[in-house]
KEDREN-144004 format. One line per 2 residues: their letters; for each residue x, y, z of C-alpha. Coordinates in Angstrom, 3 decimals. Layout:
# KEDREN-144004
A> X/Y/Z ~ ...
***
This chain:
# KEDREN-144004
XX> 0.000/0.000/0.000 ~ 2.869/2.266/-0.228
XX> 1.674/5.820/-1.607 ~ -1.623/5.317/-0.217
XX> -1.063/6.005/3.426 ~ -4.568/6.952/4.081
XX> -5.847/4.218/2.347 ~ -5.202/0.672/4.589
XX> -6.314/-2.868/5.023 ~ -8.033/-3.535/8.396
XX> -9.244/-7.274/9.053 ~ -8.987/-7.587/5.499
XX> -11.399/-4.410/4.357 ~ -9.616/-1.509/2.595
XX> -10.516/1.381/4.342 ~ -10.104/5.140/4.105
XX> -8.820/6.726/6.908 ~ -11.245/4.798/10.036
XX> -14.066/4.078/7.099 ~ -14.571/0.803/5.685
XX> -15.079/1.216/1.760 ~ -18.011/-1.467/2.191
XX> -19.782/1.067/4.283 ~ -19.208/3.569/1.797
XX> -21.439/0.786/-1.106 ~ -24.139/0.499/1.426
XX> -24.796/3.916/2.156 ~ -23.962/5.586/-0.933
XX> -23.633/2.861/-3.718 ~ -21.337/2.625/-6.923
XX> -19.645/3.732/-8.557 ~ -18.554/6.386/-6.242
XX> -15.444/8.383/-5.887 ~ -14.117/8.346/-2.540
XX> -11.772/11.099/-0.985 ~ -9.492/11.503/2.079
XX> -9.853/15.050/4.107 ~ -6.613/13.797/6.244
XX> -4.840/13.161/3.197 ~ -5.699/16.888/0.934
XX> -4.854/18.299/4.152 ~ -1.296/16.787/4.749
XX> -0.596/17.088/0.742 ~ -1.296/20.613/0.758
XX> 0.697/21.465/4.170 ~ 3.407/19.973/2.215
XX> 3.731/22.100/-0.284 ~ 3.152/25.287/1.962
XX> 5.639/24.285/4.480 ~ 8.466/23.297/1.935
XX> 8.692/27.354/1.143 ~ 9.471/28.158/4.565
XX> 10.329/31.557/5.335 ~ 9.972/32.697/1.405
XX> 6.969/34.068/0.085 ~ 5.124/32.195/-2.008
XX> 1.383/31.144/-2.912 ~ 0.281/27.278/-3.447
XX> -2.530/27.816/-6.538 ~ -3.996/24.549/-6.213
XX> -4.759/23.851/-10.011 ~ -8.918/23.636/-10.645
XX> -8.940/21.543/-13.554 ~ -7.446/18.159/-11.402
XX> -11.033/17.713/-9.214 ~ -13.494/20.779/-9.009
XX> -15.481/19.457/-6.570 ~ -16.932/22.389/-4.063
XX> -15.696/20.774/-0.820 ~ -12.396/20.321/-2.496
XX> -12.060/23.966/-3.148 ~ -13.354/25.053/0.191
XX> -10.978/22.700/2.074 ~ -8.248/24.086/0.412
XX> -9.294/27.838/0.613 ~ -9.856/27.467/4.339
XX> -6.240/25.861/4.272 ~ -4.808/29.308/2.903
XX> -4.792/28.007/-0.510 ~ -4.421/30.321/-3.492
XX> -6.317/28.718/-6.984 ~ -5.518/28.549/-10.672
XX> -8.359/27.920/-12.949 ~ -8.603/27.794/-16.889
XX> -12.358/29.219/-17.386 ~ -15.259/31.458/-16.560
XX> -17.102/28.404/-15.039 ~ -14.277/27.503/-12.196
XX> -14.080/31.142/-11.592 ~ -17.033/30.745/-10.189
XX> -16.526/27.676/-8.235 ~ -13.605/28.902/-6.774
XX> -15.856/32.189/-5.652 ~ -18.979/30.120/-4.485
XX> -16.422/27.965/-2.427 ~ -14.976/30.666/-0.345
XX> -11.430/31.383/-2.323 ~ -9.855/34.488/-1.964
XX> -10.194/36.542/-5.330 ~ -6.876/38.098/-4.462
XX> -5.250/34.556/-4.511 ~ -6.422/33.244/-8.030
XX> -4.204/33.273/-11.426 ~ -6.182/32.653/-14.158
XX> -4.551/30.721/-17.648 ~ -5.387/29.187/-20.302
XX> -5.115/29.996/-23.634 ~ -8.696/30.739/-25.051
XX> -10.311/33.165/-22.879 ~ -12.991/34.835/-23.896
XX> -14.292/37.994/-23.082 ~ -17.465/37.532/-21.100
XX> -14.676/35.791/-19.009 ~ -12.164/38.104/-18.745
XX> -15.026/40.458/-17.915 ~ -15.535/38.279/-14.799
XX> -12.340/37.944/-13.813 ~ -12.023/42.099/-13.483
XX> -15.039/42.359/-12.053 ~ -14.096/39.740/-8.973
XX> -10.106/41.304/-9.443 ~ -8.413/38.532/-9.461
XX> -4.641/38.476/-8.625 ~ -3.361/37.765/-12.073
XX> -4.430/36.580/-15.533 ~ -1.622/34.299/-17.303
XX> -1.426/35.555/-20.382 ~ -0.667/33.185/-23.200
XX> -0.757/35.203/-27.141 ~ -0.329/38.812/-27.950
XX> -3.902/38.725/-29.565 ~ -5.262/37.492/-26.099
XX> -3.034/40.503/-24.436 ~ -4.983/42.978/-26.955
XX> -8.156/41.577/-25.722 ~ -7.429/41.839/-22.106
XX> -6.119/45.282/-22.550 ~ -9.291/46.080/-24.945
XX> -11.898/44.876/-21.968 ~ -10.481/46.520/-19.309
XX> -9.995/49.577/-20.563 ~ -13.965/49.075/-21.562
XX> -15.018/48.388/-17.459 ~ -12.572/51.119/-16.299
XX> -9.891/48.546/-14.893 ~ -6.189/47.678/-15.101
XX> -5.245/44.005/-15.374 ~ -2.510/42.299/-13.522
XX> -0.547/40.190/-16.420 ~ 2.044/37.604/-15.998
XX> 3.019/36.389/-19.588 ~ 3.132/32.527/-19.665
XX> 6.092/31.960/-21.856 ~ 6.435/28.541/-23.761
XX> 10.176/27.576/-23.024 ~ 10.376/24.657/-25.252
XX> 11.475/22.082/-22.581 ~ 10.832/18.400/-23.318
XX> 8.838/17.084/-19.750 ~ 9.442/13.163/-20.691
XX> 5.803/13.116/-19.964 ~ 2.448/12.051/-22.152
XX> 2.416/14.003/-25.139 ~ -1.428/14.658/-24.376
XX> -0.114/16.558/-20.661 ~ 2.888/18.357/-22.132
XX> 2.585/21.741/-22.246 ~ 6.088/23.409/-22.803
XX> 7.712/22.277/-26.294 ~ 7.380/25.104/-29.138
XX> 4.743/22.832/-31.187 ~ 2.625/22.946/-27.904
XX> -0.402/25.888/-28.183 ~ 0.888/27.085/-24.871
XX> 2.502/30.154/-23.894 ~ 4.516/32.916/-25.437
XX> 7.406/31.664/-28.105 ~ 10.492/31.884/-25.798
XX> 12.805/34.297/-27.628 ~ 9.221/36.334/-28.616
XX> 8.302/36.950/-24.812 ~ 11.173/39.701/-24.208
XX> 9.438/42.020/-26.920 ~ 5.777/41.453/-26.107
XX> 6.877/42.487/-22.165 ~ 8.425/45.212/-23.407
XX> 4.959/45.543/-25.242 ~ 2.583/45.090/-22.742
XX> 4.713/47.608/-20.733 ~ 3.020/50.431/-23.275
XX> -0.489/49.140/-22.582 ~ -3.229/51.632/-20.525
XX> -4.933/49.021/-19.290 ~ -2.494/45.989/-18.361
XX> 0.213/46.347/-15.933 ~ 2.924/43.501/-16.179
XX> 3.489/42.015/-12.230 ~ 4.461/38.235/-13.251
XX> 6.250/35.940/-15.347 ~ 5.051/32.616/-15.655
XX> 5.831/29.162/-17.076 ~ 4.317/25.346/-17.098
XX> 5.797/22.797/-19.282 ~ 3.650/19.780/-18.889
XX> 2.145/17.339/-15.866 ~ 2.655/14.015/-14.345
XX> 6.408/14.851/-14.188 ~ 8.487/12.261/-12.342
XX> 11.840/14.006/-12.361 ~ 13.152/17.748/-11.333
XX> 15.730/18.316/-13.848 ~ 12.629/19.168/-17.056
XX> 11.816/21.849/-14.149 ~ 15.121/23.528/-13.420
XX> 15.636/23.890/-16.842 ~ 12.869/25.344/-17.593
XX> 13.328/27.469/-14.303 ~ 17.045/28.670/-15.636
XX> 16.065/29.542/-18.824 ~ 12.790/31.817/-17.276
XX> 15.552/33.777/-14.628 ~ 17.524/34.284/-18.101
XX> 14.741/35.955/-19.222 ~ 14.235/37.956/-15.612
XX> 17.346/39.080/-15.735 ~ 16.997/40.815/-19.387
XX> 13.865/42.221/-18.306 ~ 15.068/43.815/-15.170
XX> 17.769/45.181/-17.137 ~ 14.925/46.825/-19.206
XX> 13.401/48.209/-16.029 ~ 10.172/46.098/-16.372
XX> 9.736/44.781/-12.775 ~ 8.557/41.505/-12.156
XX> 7.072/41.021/-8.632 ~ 6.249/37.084/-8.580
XX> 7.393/34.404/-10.560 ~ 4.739/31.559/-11.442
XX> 6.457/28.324/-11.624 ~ 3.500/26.333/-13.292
XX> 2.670/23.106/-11.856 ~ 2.784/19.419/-13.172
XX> 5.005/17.112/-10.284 ~ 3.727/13.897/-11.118
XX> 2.179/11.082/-8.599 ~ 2.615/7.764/-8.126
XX> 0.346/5.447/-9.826 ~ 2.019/2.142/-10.057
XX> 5.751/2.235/-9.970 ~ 6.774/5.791/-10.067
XX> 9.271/7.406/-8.033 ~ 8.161/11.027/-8.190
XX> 9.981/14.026/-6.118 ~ 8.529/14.519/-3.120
XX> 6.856/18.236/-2.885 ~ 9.771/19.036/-0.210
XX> 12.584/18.456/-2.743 ~ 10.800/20.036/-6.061
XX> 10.134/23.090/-4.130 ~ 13.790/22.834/-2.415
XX> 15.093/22.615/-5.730 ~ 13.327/25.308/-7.502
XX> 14.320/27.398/-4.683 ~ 18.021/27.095/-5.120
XX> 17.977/27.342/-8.946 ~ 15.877/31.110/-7.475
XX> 18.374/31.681/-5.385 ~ 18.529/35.429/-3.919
XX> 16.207/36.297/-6.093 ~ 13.390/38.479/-4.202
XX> 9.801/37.858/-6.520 ~ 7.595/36.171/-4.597
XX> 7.288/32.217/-5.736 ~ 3.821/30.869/-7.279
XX> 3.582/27.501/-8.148 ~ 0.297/25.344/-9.530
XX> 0.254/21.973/-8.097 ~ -3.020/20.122/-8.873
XX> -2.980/16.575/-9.522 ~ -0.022/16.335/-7.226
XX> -2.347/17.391/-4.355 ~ -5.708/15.584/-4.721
XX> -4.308/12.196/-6.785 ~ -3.736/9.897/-4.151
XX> -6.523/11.712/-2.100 ~ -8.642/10.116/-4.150
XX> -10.059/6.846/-5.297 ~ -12.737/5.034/-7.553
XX> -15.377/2.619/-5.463 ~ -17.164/-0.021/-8.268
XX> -18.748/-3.244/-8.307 ~ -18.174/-6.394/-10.143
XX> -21.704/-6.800/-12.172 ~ -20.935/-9.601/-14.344
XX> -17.674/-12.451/-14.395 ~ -17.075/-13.573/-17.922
XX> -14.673/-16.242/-18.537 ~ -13.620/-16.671/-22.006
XX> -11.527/-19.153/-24.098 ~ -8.976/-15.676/-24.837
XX> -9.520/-14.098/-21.564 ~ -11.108/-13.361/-18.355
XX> -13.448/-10.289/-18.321 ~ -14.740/-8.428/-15.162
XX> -17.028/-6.203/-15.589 ~ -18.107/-4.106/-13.887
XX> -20.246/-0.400/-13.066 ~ -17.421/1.954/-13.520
XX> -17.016/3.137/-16.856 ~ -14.997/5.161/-19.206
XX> -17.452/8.042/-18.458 ~ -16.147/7.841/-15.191
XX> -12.539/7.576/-15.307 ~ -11.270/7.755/-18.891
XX> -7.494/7.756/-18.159 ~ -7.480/4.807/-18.838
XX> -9.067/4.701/-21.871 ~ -7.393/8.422/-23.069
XX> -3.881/8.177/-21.748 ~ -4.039/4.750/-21.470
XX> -3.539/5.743/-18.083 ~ -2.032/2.733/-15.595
XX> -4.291/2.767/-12.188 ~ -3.366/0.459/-9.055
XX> -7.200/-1.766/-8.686 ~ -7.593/-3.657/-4.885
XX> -10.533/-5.900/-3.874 ~ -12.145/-3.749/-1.161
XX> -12.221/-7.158/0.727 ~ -8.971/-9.632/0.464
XX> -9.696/-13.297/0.122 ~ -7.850/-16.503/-0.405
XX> -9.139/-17.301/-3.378 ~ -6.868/-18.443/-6.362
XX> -6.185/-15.417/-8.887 ~ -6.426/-15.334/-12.325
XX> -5.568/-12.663/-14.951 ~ -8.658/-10.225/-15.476
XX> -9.384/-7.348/-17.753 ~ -11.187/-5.041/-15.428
XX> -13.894/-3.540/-18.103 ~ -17.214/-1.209/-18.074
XX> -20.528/-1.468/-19.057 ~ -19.995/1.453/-21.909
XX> -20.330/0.248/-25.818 ~ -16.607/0.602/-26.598
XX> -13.544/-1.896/-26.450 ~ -11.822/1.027/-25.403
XX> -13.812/1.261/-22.334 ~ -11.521/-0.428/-19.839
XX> -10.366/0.478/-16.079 ~ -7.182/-2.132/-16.174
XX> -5.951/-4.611/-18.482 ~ -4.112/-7.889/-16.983
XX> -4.401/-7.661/-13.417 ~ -3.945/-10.732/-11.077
XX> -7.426/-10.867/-8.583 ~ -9.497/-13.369/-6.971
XX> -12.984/-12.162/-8.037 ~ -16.611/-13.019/-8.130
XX> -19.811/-11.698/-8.756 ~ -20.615/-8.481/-6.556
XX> -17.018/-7.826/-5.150 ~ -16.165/-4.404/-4.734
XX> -12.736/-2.668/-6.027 ~ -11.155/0.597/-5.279
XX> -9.483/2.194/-8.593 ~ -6.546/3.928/-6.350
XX> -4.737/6.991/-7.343 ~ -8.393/8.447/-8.834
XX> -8.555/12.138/-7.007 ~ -7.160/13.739/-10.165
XX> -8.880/14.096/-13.322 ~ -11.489/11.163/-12.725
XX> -14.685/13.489/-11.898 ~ -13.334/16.483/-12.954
XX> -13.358/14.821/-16.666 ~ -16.018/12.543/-16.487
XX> -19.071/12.842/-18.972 ~ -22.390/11.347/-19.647
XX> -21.434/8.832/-22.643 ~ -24.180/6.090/-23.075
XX> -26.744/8.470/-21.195 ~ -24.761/7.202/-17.771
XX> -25.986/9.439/-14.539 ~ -22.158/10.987/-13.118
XX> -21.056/9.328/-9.929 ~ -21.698/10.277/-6.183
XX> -18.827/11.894/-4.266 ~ -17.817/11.601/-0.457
XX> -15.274/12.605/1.692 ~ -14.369/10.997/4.581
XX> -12.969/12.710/7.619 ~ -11.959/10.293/10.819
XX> -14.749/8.128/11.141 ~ -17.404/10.278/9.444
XX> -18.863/9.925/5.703 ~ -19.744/13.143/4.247
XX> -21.799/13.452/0.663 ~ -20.372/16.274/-1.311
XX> -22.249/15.186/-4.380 ~ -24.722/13.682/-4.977
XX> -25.232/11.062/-7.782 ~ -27.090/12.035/-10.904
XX> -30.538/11.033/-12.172 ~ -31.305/10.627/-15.903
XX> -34.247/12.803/-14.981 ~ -31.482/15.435/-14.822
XX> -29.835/14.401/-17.969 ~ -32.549/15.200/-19.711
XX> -34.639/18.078/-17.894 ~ -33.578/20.782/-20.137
XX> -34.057/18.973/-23.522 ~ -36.778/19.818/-25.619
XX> -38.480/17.741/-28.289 ~ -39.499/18.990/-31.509
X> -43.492/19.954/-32.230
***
């Protein structure tokens, strides 16, 4: 169980935290995505104590599990927020975050937006084109405002990551060109509306080694130093996000040594430190609870299926993602090789391929290492209701969402006259 510490077998039951996930299918049913309080909480004082006396601001990334209590957990924890749209804008807002603590990237914006964003005055918008820096400009001259800007600046560093979750090579849509960012600072620096506070970079995620960081971190002071020299202050530098997790057999960085690392490539440097940890935070917080509908033994192979789809987690499916699958109870039984599958009309629809179980018909099975981008990308493929969320804190089950109805799938459909 190593790299699930709040995730244990007690007299054979996998539990989370004092919580038997058997309770958890009697009370709330499957599939359902399970999450640890003790274990956001501990993950996020990581990250906030490995700065130490330097001043900083964890943005915990939106995108990697929007869930309300999520967001208010981490907002009561001091946590600063990055989102990518108008919608988690509003999430963060509605779940207590501090409008003074959220960056804002992404690389479509659109206006209606932006507008949002200045009207709540947000800390800092990432910028990511010149044609988006018009825009912003353009708008908040319009409502009477000037917008912070960091420019996110595409440094063309290979992460050794998924090429679907890297972010920072020069064919990427990301960011600023690298050796185009000095002129569209110098730029922004004529705007009336924009005033330039950041500089910001993020080159990919699920990264299991520092040194695609620190290079990427060199070559961005490079490009502080040439702008101080141009008298364009930069008050923070945003360090992106993207320390990977461990799924299976990773040996990722713990948050202590990336951010002890990054902080000695900063060195004396003054600018306060942002950095955008998401998945990294809520991965192993996180898992998927499902039952075993159907055993189907084959000449070829050995299916279980079960009521966890690809609509539910599509890693798997997407990425072709590797996730850690336990029996929720252990047994004696002899093993055999499965192909964990879902209901969903696809042969691509599969939670794990080859994994060694003793299984029969109604056993339940945690998908580990779910917290990040399982709900948070989940969809209704095959008109399949979304799952029910809980957290569990101690001993106590809380429901932060509950599961969908088709009733609600369809309720604001209309059919022709």
């Amino acid at each position: 169980m190593s790299g699930f510490p709040f995730f244990e077998y007690h007299d054979a039951k996998l539990c989370v935290e004092s919580v038997p996930l058997d309770r958890i299918f009697r009370d709330y049913g499957t599939p359902c995505y399970v999450y640890s309080r003790s274990a956001l909480t501990t993950t996020f004082h990581e990250f906030d104590t490995a700065f130490a006396e330097r001043d900083h601001l964890v943005c915990y990334a939106v995108k990697a599990n929007p869930s309300l209590a999520i967001l208010n957990l981490f907002a009561k924890l001091g946590s600063g927020f990055d989102i990518v749209s108008g919608g988690e804008l509003q999430r963060v807002l509605k779940a207590g975050g501090d409008p003074q603590k959220i960056v804002f990237s992404g690389v479509g914006k659109r206006s209606d937006e932006i507008r949002a964003a200045l009207a709540a005055s947000i800390l800092c918008f990432n910028v990511e084109s010149e044609a988006e820096l018009g825009v912003l400009n353009q708008v908040a001259c319009e409502m009477d405002k000037i917008a912070p800007v960091s420019l996110r600046v595409n440094p063309d560093v290979d992460a050794r990551t998924h090429p679907y979750i890297s972010t920072g090579l020069k064919e990427n849509k990301f960011g600023i060109p690298f050796n185009e960012a000095e002129k569209l600072y110098a730029s922004g620096e004529k705007l009336t509306n924009v005033r330039i506070i950041g500089l910001d970079f993020h080159i990919g995620s699920q990264l299991t080694e520092i040194a695609p960081f620190s290079e990427a971190c060199r070559k961005m002071l490079s490009l502080l130093d040439c702008l101080e020299a141009k008298k364009i202050h930069i008050e923070h530098l945003d360090l992106g996000g993207g320390l990977g997790i461990r799924y299976f057999e990773e040996n990722p960085p713990s948050a202590q040594n990336y951010v002890t690392e990054l902080c000695a490539d900063i060195g004396h440097r003054t600018q306060r430190i942002l950095i955008e940890p998401g998945r990294s935070l809520v991965g192993n917080a996180g898992l998927l609870l499902t039952r075993v509908e159907y055993i189907k033994h084959t000449s070829h192979r050995n299916f279980a299926i079960v009521d966890a789809a690809m609509n539910d987690l599509i890693r798997p499916a997407l990425y072709d993602a590797y996730h850690e699958i336990l029996p929720v109870i252990r047994n004696d039984n002899k093993t055999k090789n499965y192909q964990i599958v879902g209901p969903v009309c696809e042969t691509g629809d599969f939670l794990g391929h080859d994994r060694k179980l003793a299984l029969a018909q109604g056993d339940l099975l945690a998908v580990m290492s779910a917290g990040a981008y399982g709900m948070s990308m989940s969809s209704n493929y095959n008109s399949r209701p979304r799952a029910a969320e809980v957290m569990v804190d101690g001993d106590h089950i809380h429901l932060i969402r509950e599961r969908e109805s088709v009733e609600e799938l369809i309720s604001n459909e209309r059919i022709l006259p």
